[in-house]
C-alpha positions as CSV (number, residue, x, y, z in Angstrom):
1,X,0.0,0.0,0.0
2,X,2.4,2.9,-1.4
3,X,1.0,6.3,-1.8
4,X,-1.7,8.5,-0.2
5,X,-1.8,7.2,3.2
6,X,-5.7,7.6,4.5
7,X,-6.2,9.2,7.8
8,X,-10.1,9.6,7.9
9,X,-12.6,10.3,5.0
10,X,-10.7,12.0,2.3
11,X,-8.2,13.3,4.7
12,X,-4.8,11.7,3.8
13,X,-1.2,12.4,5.1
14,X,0.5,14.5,2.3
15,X,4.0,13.0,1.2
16,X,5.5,15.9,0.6
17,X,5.1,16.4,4.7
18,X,6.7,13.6,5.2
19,X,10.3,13.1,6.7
20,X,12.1,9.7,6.5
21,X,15.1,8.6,8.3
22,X,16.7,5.0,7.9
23,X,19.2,3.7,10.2
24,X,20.4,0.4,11.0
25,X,17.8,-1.9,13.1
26,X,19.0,-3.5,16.1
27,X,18.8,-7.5,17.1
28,X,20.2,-10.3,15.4
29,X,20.1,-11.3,11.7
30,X,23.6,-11.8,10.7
31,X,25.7,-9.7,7.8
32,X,22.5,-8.1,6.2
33,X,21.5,-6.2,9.6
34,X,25.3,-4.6,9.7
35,X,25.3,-3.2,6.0
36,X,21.5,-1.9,5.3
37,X,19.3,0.7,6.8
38,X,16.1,-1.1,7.2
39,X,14.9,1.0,10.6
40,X,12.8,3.9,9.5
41,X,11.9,6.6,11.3
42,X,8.8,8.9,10.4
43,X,8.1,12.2,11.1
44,X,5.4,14.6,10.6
45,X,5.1,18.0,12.1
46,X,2.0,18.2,13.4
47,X,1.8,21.8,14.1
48,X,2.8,23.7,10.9
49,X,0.6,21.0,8.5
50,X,-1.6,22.5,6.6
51,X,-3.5,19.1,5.7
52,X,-5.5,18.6,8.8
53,X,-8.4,20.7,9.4
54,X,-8.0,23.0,12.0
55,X,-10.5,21.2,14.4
56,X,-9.0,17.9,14.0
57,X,-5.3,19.4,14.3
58,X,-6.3,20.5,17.5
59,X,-7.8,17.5,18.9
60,X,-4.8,15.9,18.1
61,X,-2.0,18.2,19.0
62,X,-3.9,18.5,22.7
63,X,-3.9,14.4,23.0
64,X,-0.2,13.5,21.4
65,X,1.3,16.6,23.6
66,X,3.2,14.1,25.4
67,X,4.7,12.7,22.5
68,X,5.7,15.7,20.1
69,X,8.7,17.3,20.0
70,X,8.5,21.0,18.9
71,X,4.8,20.2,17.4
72,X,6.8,16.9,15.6
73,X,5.2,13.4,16.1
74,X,7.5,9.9,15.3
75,X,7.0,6.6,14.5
76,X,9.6,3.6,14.2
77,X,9.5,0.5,12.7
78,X,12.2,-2.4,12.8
79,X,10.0,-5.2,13.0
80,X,10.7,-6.1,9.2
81,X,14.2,-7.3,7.2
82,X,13.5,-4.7,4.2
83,X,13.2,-0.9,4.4
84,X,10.3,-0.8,2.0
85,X,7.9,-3.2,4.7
86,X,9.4,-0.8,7.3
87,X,8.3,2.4,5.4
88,X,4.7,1.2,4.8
89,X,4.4,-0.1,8.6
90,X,5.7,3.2,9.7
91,X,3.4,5.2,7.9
92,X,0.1,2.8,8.3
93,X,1.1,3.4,12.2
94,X,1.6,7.0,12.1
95,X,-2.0,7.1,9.7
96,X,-3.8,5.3,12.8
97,X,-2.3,7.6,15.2
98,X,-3.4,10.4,14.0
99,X,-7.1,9.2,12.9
100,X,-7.4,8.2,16.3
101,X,-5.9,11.2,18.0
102,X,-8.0,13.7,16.1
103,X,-11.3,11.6,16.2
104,X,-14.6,13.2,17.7
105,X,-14.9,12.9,21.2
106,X,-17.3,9.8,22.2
107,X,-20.9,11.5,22.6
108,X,-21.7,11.7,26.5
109,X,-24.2,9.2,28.1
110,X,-27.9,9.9,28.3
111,X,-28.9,8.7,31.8
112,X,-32.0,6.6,31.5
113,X,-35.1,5.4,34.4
114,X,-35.5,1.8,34.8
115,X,-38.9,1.2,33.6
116,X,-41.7,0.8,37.0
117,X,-42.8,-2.4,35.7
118,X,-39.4,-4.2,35.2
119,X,-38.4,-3.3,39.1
120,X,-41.7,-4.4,40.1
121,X,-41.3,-8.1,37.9
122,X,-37.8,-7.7,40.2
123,X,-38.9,-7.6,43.2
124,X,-41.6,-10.0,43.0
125,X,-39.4,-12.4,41.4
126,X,-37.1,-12.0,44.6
127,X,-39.8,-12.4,46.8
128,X,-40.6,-15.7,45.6
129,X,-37.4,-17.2,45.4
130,X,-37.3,-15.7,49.4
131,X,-40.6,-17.8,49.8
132,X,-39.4,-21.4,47.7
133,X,-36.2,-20.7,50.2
134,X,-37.8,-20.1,53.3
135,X,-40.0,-23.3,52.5
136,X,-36.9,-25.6,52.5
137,X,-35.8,-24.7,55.8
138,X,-37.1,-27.1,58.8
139,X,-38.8,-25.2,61.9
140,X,-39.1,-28.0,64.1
141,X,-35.8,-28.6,65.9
């Protein structure tokens, strides 16, 4: 999945805002790990983009504050061997972020009554369970 990376809706994360860095991952896997750059670093600057709407920018600068540097949020990847499944994890994870920082706030609980008649079947229903126990007991001891 190369290209326009969806964030929400038609929303995407604008490659030109984009900043890779490749280094080398650590861990084992022999002479490959020690001559290629397959960790990637992504970084998008939050702050200054112009591709966020302003209300969603907000949400998500407010929520990722503890993770942005100078209005700059990063994602690594080094879980795979090649820089290319690196890049697209990277930015999938950094797409996810931000749909998830800048979503709408969860709409607030309408407190409802329990309906008369279901507390009433309740009680009564307790009450006779009390009576079929209270029946089991023995009295004369």
């Amino acid at each position: 999945m190369s290209g326009p990376y969806p964030i929400r809706g038609s929303v995407v994360l604008p490659e030109a805002e984009l900043l890779w860095r490749f280094s080398r991952s650590s861990g084992p896997g022999g002479q490959h790990v020690n001559t290629s750059d397959s960790q990637v670093e992504l970084r998008f600057d939050l702050a200054a983009t112009k591709a966020l709407p302003e209300v969603w920018k907000a949400r998500a600068l407010e929520r990722l504050a503890s993770r942005l540097v100078d209005g700059v949020v990063s994602v690594r990847a080094s879980e795979h061997r090649s820089q290319w499944r690196n890049r697209e994890t990277a930015a999938v994870r950094l797409a996810a972020l931000l749909a998830e920082a800048s979503a709408a706030p969860p709409k607030a609980r309408r407190p409802t009554r329990i309906p008369r008649g279901i507390n009433e079947r309740r009680l009564r229903e307790k009450k006779a369970r009390s009576e079929t126990k209270r029946g089991r007991s023995a009295r004369d001891w």
